[in-house]
Backbone as a ProteinNet text record, in pm:
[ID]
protein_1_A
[PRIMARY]
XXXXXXXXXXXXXXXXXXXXXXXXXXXXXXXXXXXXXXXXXXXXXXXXXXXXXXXXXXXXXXXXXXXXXXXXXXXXXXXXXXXXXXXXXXXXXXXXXXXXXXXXXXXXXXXXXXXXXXXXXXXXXXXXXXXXXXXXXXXXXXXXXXXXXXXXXXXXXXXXXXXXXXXXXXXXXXXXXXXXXXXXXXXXXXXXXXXXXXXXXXXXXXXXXXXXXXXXXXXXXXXXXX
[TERTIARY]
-8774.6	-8886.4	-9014	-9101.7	-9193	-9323.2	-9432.1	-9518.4	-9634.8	-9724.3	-9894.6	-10005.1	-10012.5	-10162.3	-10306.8	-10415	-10544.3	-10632.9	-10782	-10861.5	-10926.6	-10939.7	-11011.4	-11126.8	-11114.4	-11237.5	-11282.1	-11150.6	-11218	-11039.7	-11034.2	-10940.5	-10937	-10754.8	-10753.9	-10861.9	-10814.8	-10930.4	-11024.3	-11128.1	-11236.5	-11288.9	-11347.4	-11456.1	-11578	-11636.1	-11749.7	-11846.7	-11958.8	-12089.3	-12109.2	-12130.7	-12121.7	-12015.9	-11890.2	-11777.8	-11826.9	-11815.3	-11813	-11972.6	-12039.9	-12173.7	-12108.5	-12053.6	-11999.7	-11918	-11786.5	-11694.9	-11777.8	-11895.1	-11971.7	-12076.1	-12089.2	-12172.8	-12076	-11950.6	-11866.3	-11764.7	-11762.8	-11690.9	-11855.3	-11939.8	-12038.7	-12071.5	-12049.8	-12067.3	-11978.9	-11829.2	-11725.8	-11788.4	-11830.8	-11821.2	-11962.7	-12041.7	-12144.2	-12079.9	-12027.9	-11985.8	-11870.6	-11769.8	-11721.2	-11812.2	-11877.6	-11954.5	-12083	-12133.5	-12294.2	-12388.7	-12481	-12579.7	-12622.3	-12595.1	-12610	-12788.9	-12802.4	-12984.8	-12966.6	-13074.1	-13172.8	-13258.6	-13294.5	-13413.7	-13528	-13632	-13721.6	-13785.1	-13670.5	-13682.6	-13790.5	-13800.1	-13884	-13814.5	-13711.3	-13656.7	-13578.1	-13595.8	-13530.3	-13398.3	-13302.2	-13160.8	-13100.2	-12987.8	-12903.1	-12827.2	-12820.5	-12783.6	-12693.4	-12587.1	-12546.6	-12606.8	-12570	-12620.2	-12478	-12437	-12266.1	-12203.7	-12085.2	-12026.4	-12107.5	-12283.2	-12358.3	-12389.7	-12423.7	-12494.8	-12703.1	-12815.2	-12917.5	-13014.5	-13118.8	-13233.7	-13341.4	-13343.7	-13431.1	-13536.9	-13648.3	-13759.9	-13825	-13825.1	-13856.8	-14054.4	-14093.9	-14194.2	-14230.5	-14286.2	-14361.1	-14398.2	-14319.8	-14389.6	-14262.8	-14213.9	-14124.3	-13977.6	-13911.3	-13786.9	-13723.4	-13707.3	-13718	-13628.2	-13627.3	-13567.2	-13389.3	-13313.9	-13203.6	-13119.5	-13145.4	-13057.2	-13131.3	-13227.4	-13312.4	-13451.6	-13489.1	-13564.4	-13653.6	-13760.9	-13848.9	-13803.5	-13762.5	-13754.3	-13785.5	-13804.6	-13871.8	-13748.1	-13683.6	-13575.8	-13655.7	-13610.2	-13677.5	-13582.9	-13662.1	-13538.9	-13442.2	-13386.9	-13282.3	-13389.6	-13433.5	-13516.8	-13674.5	-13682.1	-13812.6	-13826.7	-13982	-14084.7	-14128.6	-14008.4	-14046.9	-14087.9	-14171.5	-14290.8	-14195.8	-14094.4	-13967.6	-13861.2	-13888.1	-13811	-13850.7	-14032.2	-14123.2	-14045.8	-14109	-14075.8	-13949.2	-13827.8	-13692.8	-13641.8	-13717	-13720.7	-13811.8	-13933	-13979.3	-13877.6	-13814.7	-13727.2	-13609.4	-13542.6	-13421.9	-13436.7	-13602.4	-13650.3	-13659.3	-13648.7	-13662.9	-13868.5	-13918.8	-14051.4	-14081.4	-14037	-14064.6	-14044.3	-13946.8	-13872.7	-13989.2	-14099.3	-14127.2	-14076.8	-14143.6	-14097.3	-13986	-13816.6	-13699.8	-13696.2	-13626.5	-13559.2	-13426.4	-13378.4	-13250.7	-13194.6	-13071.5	-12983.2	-12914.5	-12946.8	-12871	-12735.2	-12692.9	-12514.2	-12536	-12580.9	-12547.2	-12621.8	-12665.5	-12761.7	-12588.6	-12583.5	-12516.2	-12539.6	-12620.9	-12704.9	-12835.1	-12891.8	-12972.5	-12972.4	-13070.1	-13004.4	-12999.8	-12908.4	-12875.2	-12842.8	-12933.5	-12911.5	-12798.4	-12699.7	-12527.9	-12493.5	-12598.8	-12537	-12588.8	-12669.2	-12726.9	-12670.1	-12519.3	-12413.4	-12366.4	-12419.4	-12354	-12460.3	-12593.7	-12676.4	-12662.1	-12740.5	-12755.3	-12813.8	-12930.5	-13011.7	-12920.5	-12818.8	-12723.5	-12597.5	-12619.7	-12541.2	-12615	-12773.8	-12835.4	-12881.6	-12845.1	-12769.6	-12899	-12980.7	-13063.7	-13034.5	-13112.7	-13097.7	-13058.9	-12942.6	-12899.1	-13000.7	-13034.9	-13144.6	-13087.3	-13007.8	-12973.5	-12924.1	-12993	-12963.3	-12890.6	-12898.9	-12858.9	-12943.7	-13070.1	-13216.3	-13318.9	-13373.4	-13438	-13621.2	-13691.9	-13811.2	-13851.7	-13916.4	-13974.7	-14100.3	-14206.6	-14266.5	-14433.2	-14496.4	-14598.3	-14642.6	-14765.2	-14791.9	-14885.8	-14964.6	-15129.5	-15138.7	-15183.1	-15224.9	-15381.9	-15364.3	-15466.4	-15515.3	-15582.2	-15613.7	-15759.9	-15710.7	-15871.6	-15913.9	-16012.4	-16069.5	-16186.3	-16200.6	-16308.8	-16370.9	-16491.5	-16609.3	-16533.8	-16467	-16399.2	-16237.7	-16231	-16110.7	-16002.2	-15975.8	-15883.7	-15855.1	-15738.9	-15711.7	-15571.7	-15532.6	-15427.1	-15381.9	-15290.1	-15264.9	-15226	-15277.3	-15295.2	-15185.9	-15174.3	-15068.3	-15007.1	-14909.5	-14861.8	-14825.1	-14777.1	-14813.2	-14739.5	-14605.1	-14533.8	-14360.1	-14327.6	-14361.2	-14401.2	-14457.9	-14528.9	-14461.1	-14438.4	-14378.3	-14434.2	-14602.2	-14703.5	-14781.5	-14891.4	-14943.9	-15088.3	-15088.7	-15219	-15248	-15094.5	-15097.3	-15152.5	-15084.8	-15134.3	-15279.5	-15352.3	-15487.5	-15593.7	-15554.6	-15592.2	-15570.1	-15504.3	-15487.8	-15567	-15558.8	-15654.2	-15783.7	-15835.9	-15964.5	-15992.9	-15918	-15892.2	-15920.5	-15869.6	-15874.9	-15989.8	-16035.1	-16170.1	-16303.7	-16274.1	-16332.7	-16394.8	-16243.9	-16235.5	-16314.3	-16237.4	-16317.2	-16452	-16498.7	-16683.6	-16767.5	-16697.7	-16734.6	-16765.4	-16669.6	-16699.4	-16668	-16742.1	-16739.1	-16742.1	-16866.6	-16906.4	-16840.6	-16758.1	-16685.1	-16486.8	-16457.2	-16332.6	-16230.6	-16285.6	-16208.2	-16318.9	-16398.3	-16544.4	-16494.7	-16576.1	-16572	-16476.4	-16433.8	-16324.2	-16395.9	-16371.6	-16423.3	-16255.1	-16227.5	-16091.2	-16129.1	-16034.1	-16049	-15893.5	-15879.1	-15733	-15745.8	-15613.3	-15606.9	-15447.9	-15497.2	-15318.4	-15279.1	-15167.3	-15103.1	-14921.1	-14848.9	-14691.9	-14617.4	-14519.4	-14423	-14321.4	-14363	-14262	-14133	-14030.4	-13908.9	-13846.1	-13841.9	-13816	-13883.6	-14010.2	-14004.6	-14034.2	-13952.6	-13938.3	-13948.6	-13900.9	-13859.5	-14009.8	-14102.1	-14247.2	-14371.1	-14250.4	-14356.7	-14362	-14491.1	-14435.3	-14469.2	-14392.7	-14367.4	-14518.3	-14573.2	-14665.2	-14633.5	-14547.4	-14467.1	-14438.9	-14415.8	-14388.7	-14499.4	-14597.1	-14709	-14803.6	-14940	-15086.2	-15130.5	-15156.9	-15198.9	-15329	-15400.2	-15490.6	-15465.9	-15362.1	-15314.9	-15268.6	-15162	-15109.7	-15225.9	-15344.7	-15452.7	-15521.5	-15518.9	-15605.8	-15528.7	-15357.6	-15277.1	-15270.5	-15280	-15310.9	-15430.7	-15523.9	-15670.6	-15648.1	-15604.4	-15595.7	-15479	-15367.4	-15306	-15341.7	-15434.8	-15487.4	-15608.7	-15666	-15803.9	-15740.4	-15623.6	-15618.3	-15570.3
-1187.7	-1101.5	-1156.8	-1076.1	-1124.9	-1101.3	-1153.2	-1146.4	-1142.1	-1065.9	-1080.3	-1134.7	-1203.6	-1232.7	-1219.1	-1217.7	-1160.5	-1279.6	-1228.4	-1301.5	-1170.7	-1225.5	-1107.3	-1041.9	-919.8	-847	-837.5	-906.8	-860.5	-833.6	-727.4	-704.1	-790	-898.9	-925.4	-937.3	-1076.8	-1036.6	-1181.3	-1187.1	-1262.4	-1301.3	-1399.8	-1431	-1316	-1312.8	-1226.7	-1368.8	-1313	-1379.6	-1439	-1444.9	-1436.5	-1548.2	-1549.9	-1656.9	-1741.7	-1729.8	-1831.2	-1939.4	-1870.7	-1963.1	-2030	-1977.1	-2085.8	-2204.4	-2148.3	-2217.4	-2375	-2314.7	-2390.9	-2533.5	-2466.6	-2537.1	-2596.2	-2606.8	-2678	-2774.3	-2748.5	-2884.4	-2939.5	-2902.4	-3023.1	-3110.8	-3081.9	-3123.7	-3220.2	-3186.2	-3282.4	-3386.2	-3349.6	-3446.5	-3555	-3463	-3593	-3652.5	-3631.9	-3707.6	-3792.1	-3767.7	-3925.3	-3992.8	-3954.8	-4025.3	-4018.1	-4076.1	-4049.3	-4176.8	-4101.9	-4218.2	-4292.3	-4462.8	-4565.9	-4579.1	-4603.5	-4646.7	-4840	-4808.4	-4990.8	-4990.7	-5111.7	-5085.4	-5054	-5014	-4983.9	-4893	-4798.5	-4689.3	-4596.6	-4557.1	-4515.5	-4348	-4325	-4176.9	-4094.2	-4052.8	-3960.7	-3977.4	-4009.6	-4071.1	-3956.1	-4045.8	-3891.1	-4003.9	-3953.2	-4057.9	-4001.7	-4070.5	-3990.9	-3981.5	-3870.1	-3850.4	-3754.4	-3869	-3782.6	-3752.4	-3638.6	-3539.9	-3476.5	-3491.3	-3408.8	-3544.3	-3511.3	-3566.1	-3467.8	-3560.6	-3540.6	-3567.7	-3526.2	-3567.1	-3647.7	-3756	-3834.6	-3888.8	-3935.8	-3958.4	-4121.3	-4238.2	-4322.6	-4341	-4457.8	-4482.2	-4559.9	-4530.7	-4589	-4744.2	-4822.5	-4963.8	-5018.6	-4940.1	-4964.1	-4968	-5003.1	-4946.1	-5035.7	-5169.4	-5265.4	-5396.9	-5335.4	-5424.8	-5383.6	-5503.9	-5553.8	-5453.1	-5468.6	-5389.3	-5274.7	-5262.5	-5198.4	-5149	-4985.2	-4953.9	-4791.1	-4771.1	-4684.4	-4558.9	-4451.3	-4264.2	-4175.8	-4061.1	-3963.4	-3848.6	-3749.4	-3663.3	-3532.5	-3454	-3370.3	-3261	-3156.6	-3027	-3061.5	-3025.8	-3035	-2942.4	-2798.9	-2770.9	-2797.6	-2926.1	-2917.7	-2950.2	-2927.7	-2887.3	-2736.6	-2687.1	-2465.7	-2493.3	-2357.2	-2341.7	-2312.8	-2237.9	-2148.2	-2282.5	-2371.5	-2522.8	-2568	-2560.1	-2638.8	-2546.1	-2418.2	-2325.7	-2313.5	-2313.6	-2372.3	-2499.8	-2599	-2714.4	-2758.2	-2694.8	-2677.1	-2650.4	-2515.3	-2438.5	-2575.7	-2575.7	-2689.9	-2814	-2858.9	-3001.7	-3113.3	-3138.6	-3182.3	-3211.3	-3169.5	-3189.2	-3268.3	-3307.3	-3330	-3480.8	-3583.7	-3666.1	-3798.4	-3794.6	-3911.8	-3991.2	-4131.6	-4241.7	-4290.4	-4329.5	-4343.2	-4495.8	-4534.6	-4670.5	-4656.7	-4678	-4691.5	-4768.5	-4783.9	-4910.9	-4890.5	-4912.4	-4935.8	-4887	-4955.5	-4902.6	-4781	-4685.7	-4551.5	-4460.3	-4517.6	-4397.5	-4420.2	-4330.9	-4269.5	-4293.9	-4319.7	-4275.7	-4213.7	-4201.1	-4100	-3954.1	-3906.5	-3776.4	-3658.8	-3579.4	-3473.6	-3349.4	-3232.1	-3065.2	-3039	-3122.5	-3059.6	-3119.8	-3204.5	-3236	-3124.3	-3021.3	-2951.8	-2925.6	-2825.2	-2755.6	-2861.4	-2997.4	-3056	-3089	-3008	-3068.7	-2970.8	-2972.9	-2917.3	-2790.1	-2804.4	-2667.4	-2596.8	-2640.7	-2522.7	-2487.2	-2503.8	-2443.6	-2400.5	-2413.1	-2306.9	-2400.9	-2557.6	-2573.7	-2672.3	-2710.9	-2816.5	-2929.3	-3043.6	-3131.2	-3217.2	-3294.1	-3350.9	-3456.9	-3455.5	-3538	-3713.2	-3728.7	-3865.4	-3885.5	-3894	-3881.7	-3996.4	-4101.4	-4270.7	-4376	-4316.1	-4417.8	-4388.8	-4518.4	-4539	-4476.5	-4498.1	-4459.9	-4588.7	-4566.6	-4675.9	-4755.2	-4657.7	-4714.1	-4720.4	-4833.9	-4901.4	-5036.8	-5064.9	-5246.5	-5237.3	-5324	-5406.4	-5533.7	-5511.5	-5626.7	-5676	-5828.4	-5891.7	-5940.5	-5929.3	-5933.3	-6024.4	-6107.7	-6173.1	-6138.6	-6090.2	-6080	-6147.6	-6153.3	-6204	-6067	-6099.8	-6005.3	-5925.5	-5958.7	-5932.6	-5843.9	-5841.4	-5816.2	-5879.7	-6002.2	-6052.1	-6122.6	-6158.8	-6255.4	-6213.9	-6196.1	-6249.7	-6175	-6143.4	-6114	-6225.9	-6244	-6359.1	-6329.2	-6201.7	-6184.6	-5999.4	-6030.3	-5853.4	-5884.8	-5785.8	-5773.2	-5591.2	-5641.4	-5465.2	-5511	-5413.1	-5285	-5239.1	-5151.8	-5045.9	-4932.6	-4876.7	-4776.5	-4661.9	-4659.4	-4566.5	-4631.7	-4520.8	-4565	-4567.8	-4495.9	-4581.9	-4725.3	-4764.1	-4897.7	-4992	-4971.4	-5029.4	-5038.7	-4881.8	-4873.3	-4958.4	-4990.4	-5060.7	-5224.8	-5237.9	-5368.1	-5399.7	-5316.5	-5372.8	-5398.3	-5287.4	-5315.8	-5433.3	-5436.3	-5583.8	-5694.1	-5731.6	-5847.1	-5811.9	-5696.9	-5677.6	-5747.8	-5711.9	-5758	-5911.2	-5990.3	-6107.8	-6175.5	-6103.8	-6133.3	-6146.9	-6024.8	-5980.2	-6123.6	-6150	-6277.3	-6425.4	-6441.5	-6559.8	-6536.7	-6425.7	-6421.3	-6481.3	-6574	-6681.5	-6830.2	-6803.4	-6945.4	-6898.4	-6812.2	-6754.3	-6831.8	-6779.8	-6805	-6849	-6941.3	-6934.3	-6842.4	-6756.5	-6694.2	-6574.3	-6542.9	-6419.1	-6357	-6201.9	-6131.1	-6110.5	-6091.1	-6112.5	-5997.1	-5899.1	-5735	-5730.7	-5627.9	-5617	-5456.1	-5385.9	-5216.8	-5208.2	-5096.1	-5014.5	-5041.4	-4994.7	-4979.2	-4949.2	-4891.3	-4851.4	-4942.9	-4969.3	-5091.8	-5126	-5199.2	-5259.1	-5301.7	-5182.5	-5260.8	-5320.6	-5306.6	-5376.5	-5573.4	-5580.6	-5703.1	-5737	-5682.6	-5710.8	-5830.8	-5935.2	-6071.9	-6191.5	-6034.2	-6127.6	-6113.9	-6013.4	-5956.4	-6050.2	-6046.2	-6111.1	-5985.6	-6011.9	-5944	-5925.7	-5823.3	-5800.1	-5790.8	-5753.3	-5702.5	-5912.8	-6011.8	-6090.1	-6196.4	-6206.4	-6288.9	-6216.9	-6267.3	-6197.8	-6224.8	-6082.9	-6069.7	-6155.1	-6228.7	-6243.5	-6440.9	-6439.4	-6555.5	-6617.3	-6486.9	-6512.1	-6478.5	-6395.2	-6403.9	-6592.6	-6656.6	-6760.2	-6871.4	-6861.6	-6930.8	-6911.7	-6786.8	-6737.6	-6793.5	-6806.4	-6820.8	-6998.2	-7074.9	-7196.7	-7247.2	-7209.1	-7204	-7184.9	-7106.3	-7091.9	-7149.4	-7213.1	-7305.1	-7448.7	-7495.1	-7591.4	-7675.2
-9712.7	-9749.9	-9686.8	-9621.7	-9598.7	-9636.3	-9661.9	-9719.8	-9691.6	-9671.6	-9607.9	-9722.9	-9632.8	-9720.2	-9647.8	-9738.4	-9692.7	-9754	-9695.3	-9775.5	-9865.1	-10016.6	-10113.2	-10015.5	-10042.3	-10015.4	-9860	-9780.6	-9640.2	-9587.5	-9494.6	-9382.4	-9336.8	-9295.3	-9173.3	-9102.1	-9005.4	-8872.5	-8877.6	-8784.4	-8763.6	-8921.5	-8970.5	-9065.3	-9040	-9153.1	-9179.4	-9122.6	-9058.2	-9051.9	-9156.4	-9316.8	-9439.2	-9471.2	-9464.9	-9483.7	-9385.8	-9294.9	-9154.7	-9234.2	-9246.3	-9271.2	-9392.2	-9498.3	-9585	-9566.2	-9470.1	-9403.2	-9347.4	-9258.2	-9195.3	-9277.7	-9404.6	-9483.9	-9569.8	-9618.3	-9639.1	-9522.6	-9464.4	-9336.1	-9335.7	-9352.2	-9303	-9422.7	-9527.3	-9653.9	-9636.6	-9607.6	-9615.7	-9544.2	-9426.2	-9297.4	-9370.2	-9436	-9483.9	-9566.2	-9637.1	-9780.6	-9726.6	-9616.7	-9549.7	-9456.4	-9449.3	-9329.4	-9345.8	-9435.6	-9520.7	-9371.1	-9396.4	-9294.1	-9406.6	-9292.1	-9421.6	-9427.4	-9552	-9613	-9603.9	-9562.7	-9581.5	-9608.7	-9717.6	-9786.2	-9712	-9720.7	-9659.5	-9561.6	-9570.5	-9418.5	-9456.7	-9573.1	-9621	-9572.3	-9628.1	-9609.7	-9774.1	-9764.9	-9884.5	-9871.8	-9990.4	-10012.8	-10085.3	-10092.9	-10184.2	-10315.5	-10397.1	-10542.5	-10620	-10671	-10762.6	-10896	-10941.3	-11105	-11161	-11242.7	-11289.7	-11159	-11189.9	-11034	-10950.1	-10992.2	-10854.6	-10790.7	-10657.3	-10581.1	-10554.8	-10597.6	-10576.2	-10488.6	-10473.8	-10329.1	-10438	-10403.3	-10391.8	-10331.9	-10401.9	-10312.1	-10362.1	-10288	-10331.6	-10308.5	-10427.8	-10413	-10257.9	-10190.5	-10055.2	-10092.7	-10074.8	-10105.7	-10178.1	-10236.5	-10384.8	-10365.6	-10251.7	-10158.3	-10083.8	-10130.5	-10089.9	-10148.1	-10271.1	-10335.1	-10328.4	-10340.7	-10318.9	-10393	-10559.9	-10638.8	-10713.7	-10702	-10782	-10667.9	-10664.5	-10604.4	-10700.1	-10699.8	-10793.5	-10699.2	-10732.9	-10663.8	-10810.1	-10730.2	-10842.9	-10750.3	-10874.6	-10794.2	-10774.1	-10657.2	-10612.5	-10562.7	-10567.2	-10566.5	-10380.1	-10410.9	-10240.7	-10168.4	-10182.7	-10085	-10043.4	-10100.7	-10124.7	-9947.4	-9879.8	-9922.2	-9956.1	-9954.1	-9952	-10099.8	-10059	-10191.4	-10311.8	-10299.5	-10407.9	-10457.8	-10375.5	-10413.9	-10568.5	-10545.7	-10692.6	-10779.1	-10796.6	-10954.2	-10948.4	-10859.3	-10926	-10965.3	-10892.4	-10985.3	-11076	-11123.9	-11215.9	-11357.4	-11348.9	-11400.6	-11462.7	-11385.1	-11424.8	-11403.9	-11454.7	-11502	-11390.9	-11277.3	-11137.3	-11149.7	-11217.6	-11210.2	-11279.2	-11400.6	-11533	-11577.9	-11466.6	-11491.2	-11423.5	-11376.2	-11305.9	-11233.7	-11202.3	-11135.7	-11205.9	-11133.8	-11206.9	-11150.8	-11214	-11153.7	-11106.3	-10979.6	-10913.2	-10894.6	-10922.5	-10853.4	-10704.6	-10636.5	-10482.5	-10521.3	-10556.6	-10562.6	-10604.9	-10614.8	-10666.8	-10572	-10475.5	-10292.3	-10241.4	-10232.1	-10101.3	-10003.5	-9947.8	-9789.8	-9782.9	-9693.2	-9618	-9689.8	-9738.4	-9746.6	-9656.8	-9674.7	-9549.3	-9614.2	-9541.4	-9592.5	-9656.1	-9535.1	-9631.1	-9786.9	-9834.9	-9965.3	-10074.4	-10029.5	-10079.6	-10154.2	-10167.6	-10262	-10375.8	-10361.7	-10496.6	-10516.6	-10519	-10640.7	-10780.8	-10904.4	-10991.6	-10944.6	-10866.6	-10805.8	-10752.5	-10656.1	-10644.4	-10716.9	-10842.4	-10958	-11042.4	-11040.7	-11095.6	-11259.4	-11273.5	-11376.7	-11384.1	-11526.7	-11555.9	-11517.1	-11486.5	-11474.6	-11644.3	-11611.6	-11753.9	-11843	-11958.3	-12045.8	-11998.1	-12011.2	-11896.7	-11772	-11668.4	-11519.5	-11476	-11593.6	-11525.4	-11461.7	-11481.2	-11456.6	-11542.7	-11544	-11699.3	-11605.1	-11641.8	-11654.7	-11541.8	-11473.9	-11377.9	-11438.8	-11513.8	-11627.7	-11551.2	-11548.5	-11488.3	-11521.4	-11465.6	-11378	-11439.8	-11420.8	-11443.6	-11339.2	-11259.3	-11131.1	-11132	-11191.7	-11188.7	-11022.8	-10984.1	-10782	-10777	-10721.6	-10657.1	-10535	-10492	-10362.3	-10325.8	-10212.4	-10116.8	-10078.9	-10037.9	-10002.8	-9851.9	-9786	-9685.5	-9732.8	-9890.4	-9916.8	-9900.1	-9864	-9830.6	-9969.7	-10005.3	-10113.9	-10180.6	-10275.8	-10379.4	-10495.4	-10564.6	-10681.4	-10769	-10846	-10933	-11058.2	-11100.7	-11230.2	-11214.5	-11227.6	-11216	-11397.9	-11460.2	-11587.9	-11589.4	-11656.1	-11687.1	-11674.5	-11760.7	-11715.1	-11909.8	-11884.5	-11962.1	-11992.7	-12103.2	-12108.5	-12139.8	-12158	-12155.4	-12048.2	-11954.1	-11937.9	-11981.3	-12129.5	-12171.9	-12225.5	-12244	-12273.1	-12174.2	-12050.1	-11937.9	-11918.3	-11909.5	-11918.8	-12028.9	-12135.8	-12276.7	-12207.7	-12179.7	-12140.3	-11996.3	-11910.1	-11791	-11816.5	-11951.8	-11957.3	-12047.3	-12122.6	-12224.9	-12129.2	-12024.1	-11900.2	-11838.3	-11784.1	-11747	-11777.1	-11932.4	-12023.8	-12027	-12044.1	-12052	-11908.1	-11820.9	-11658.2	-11646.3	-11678.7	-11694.7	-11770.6	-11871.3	-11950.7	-11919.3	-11817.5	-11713.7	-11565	-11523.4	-11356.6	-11287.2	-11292.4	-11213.2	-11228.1	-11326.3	-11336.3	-11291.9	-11285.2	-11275.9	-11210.8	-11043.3	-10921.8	-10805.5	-10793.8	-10694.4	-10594.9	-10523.8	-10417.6	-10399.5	-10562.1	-10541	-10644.9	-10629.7	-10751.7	-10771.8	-10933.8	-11000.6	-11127.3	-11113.7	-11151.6	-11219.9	-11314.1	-11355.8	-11316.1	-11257.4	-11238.6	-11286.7	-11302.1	-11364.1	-11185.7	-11162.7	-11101.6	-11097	-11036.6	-11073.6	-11054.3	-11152.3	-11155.7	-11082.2	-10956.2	-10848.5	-10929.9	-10882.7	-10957.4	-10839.7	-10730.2	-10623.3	-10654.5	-10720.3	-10746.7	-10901.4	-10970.8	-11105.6	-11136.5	-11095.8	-11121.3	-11077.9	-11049.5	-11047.7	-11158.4	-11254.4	-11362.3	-11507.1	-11558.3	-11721.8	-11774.3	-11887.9	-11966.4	-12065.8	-12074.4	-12185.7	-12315.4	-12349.8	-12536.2	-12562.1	-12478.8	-12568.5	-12551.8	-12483	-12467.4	-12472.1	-12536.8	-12500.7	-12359.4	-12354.5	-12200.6	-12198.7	-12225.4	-12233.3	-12205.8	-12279.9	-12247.2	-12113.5	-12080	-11951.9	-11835.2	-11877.1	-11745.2	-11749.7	-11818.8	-11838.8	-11784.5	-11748.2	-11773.2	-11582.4	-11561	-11406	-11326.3	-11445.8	-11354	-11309.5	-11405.8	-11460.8	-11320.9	-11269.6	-11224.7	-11054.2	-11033.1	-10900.6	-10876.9	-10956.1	-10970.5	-10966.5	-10974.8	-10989.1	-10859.2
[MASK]
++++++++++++++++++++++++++++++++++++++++++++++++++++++++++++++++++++++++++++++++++++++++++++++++++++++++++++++++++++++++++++++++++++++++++++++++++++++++++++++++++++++++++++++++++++++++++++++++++++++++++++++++++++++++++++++++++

């Protein structure tokens, strides 16, 4: 007995313009997903990550991309920069999530158009309330400068999990600073600013929640004066 078979909804024959572009956008998908272009820290390019069974577009912090196991990205719709990219990722929460913290082992690569079909945006589907990265957070960088700008960070200080906390506290050290200027650091003016929390160099931060910041600036000043 013999038997014909078809594809649904089309005669025999050539691919539709229509299939063929799908056909086309799946072998390339495949072909990225064995053969992903490898990432190194620092290229400073948009990656692809997993989150659960999708694969997403990522965007790391500029500066922040560097580190070994751990690097700061914020996720971003697959078509972004088109204007119709924002209000659908607006829509299914892609806006909403901030600076994330990443672990290296979980980029893929480079990211590339063809991973497009396994994000959430192309299933139409929210982004999930746990993606698998915690909040990247924020810093407080105590900085000495010279009149020339040249000089030092004296204390990084975070991460923060508001950032008005951060803000409350820079001016707290400000404070303290303003109080003995002229005796501080000779020849540096020494300022505290918010700033976003290098998780790339985590392992240079103290911790604010278990020491007074106020302590650890004095313990900084004391330390580079000596």
């Amino acid at each position: 007995m013999k038997r014909f078979f078809r594809r649904c909804g089309h005669a025999p024959g050539a691919l539709s313009p229509e299939d063929q572009a799908v056909v086309d956008a799946f072998r390339a998908m495949l072909a990225a997903r064995k053969n992903p272009q490898p990432w190194t820290p620092g290229c400073n390019q948009d990656i692809a990550v997993r989150v659960g069974p999708f694969i997403e577009r990522a965007h790391p912090i500029p500066g922040d991309d560097h580190g070994p196991d751990l690097i700061a990205v914020t996720l971003v719709h697959p078509d972004t920069p088109h204007a119709a990219a924002y209000l659908h990722g607006h829509q299914l929460g892609y806006t909403d999530r901030g600076w994330l913290r990443c672990e290296t082992a979980a980029i893929l690569g480079i990211w590339q158009p063809a991973y497009t079909m396994l994000t959430h945006a192309a299933a139409d589907l929210p982004l999930p309330d746990d993606v698998g990265m915690a909040p990247a957070h924020y810093g407080v960088h105590v900085e000495a400068r010279r009149s020339d700008n040249t000089g030092h960070t004296l204390l990084r200080l975070g991460p923060y999990f508001q950032t008005w906390l951060a803000s409350r506290d820079a001016d707290r050290l400000n404070t303290e600073l303003a109080g003995r200027a002229a005796t501080v650091i000779p020849g540096f003016t020494v300022t505290a600013k918010n700033a976003p929390f290098h998780v790339s160099d985590h392992a240079s931060y103290r911790d604010p929640y278990e020491t007074d910041v106020a302590a650890l600036l004095a313990d900084a000043i004391a330390g580079a004066s000596a």
